[in-house]
C-alpha positions as CSV (number, residue, x, y, z in Angstrom):
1,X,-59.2,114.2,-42.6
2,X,-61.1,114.4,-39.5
3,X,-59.1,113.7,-36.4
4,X,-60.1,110.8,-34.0
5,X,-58.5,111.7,-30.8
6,X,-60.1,110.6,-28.0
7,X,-58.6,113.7,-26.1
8,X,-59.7,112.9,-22.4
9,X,-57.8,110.1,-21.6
10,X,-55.7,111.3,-18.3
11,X,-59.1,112.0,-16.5
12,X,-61.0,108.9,-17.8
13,X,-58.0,107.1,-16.6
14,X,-58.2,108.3,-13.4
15,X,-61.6,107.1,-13.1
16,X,-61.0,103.7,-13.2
17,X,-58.6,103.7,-10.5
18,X,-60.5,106.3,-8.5
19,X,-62.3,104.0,-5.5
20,X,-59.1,101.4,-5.2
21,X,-57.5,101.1,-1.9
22,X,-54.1,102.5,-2.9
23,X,-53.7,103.3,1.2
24,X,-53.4,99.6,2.3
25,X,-51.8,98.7,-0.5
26,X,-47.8,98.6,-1.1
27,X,-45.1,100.8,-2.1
28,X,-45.5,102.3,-5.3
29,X,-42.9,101.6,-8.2
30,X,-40.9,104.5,-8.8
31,X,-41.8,107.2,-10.8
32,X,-38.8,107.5,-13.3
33,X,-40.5,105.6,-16.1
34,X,-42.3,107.4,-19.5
35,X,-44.0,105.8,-22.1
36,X,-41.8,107.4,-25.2
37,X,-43.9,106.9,-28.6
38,X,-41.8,106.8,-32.3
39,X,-42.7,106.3,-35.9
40,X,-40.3,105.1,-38.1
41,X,-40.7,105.3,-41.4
42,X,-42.8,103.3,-43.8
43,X,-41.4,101.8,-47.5
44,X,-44.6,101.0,-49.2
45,X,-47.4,102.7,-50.3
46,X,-50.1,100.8,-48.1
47,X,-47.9,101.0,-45.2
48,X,-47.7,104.9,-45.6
49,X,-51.0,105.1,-45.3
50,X,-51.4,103.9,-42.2
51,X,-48.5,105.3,-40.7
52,X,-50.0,108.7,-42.0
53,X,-53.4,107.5,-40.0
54,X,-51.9,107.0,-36.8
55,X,-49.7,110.1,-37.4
56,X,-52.2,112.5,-37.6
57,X,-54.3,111.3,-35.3
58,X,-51.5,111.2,-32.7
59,X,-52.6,107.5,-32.0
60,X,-49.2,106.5,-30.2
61,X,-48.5,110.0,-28.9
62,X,-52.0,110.1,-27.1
63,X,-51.7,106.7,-25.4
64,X,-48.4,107.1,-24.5
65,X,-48.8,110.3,-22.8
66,X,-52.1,108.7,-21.1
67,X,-50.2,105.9,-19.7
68,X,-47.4,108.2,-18.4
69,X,-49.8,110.3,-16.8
70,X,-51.6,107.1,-15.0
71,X,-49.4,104.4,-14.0
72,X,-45.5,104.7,-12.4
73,X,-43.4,102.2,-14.2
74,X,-39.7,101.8,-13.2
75,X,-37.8,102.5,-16.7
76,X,-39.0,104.2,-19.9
77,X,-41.3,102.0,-22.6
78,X,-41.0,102.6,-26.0
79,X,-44.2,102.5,-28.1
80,X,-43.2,102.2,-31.5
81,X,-44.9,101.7,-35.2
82,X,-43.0,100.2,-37.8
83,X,-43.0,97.8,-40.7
84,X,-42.9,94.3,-39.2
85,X,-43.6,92.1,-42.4
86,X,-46.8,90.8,-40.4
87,X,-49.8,92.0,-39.4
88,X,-49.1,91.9,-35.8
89,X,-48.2,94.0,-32.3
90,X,-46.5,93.1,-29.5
91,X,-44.5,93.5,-26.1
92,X,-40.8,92.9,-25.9
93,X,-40.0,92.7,-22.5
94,X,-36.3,92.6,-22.9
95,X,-36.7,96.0,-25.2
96,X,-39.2,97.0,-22.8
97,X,-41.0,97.8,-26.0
98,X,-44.1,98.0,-27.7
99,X,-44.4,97.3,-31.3
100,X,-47.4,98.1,-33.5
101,X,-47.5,97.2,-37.1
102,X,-48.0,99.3,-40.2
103,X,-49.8,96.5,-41.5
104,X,-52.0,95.4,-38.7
105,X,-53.7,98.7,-39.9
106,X,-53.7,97.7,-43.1
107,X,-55.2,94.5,-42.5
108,X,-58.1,95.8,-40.2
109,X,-58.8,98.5,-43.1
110,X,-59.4,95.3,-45.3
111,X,-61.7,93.9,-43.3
112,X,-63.9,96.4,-42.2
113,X,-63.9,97.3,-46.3
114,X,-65.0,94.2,-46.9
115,X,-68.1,94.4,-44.3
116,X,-68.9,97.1,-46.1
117,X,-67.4,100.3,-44.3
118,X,-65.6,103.2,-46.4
119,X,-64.5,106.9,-46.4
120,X,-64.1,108.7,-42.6
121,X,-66.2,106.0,-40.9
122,X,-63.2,103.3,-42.2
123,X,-60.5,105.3,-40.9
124,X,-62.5,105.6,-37.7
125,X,-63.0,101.8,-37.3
126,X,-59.1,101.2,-38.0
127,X,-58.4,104.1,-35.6
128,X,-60.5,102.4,-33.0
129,X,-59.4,99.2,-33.5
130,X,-55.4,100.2,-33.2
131,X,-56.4,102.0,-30.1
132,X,-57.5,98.5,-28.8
133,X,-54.3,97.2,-29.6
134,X,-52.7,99.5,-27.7
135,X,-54.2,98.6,-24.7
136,X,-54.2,95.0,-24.7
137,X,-50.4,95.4,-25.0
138,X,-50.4,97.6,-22.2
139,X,-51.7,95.1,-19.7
140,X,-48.6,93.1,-21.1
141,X,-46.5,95.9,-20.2
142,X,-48.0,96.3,-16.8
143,X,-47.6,92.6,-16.3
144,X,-43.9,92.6,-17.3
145,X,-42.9,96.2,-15.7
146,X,-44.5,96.1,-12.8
147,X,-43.8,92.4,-12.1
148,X,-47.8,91.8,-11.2
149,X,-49.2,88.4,-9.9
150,X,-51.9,87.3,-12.2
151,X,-53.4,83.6,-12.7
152,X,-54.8,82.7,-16.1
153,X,-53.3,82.9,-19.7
154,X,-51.4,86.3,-20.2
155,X,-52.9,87.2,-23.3
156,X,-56.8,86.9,-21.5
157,X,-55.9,89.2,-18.6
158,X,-54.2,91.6,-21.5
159,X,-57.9,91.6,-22.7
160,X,-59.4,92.6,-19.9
161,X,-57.0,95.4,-19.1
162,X,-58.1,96.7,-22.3
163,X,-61.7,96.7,-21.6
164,X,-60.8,97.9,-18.1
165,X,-59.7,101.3,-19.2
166,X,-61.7,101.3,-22.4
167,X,-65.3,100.8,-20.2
168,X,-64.0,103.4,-18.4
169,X,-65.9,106.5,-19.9
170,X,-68.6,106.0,-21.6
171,X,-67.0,108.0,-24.5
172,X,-64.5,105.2,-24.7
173,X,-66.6,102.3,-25.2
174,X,-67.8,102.8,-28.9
175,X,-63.7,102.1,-29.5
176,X,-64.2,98.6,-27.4
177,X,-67.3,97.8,-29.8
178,X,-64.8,98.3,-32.7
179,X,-62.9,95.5,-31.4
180,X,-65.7,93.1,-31.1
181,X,-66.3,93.5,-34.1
182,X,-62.9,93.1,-35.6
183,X,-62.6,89.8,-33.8
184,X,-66.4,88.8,-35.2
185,X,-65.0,90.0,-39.1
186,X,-62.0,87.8,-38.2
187,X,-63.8,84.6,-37.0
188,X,-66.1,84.9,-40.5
189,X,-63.0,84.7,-41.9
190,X,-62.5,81.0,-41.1
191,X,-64.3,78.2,-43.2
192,X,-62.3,74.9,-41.9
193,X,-61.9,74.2,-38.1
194,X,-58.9,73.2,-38.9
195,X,-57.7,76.5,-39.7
196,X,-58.6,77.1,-36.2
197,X,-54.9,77.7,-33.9
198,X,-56.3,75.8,-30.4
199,X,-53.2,75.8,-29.1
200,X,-52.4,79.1,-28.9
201,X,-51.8,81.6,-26.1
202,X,-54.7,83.7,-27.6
203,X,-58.5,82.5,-26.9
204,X,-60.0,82.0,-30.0
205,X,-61.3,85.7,-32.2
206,X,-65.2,84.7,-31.7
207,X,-64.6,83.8,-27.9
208,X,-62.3,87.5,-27.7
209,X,-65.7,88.8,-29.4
210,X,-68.1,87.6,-27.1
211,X,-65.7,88.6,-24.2
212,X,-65.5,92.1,-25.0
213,X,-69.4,92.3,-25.5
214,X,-70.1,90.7,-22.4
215,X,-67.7,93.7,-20.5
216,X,-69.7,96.1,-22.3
217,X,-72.8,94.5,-21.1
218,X,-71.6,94.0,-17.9
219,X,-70.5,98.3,-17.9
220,X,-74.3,99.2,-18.3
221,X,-76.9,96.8,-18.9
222,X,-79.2,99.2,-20.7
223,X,-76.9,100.7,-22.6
224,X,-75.9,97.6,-24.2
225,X,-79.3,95.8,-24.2
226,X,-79.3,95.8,-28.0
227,X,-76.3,93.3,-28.0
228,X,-78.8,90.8,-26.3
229,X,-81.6,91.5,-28.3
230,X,-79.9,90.9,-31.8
231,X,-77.9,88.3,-30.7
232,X,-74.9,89.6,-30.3
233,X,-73.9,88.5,-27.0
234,X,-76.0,85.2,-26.3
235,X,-78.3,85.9,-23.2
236,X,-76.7,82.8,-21.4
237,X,-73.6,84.4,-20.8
238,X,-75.7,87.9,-20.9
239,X,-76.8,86.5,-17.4
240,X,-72.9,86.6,-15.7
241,X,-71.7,89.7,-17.7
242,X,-72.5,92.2,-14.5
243,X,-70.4,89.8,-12.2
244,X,-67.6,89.3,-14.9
245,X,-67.6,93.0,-15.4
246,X,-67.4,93.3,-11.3
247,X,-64.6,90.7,-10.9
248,X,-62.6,91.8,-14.1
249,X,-62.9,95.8,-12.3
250,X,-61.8,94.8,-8.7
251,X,-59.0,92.7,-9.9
252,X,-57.4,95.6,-12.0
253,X,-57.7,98.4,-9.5
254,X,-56.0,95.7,-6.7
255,X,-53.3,94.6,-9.0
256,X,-52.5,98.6,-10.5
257,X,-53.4,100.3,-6.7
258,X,-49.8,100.7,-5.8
259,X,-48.6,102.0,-9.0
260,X,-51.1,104.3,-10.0
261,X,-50.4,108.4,-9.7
């Protein structure tokens, strides 16, 4: 099977850091901290599967070392896949753990089947979209680590730490249209507006959608012009995508510029 590793990730990293004013800014957090990734093992045949995706494509192995390389945190973080009996991930701040389900990977594989993807390109879009994941719980991690001031709902700045490093390189942000597209899948998904959870923590999927577009956008204008055009990304918000982009950018590197390496 053809590996997905994204390979680069300790200099991309770096980048997005690279013009922050870590000088003024206060004493780091000490060093001492790793992000330590496990598998354990799967009891079902779908579940298998995706554990043997994210095995071979050193999915946990290659984020973990990434964030180990680029941000001091004061204790070790375990990143761990498992069975969860949900299709789910999340922080444990007590643990100071991550968990990522076996069968969020099997749910993402069912939808992007049922859009129509198959073979290497399938296993690519699931790869992507656990990669994603990954980083939206990281910006819980840094949040509950690091002890960082933020104002807004938790789960929205999680999002934007994740298109924060993934807009980083412009390798990275083909894995950032992967989850836009998940969340898109996911919203066609719903018939009833009932069905729709208002109250939660979480903005709704097509509002996490649009939000991750409009950071692309906002990254390169030209690149991304064809989200505009097909209508994608509406060109009202289109408009305030450069200074969401700007804001969401300067807010990371001031919050991470005393903990970065």
């Amino acid at each position: 099977m053809t590996r997905f590793r994204w390979c680069a990730t300790v200099a991309a990293l770096a980048l997005v850091t690279g013009c922050s004013g870590a000088d003024d800014a206060a004493p780091p957090a000490p060093a001492s901290g790793r992000f330590v990734a496990t598998y354990e093992p799967a009891t079902t045949d779908a579940t298998r599967a995706e554990e043997k995706v994210l095995r071979d494509n050193r999915v946990l192995e290659d984020f973990a070392e990434s964030m180990t390389e680029y941000v001091r945190i004061p204790r070790d973080v375990r990143v761990v896949a498992k069975e969860c009996g949900e299709a789910n991930a999340f922080y444990l701040p007590d643990e100071h753990a991550i968990h990522y389900c076996y069968e969020l990977s099997a749910a993402e594989r069912l939808l992007f089947a049922k859009d129509g993807t198959a073979g290497e390109a399938l296993d690519g879009e699931v790869y992507n979209s656990a990669v994603g994941t990954l980083y939206h719980e990281a910006g819980h991690v840094l949040i509950g680590e690091l002890d960082l001031k933020i104002t807004g709902r938790e789960e929205d700045v999680a999002d934007q730490l994740a298109a924060y490093v993934l807009t980083s390189a412009d390798e990275f942000k083909d894995i950032l249209l992967t989850v836009a597209k998940s969340y898109q899948l996911s919203a066609a998904e719903v018939t009833d507006l009932d069905e729709l959870p208002f109250y939660d923590t979480h903005s709704l999927d097509p509002q996490r959608s649009v939000n991750f577009l409009c950071y692309l956008y906002g990254s390169d204008e030209k690149r991304f012009e064809q989200l505009v055009a097909e209508g994608s990304l509406p060109a009202e918000r289109a408009e305030s995508c450069g200074e969401e982009y700007t804001q969401l950018v300067g807010g990371w590197e001031s919050l991470l510029a005393p903990h970065v390496k």
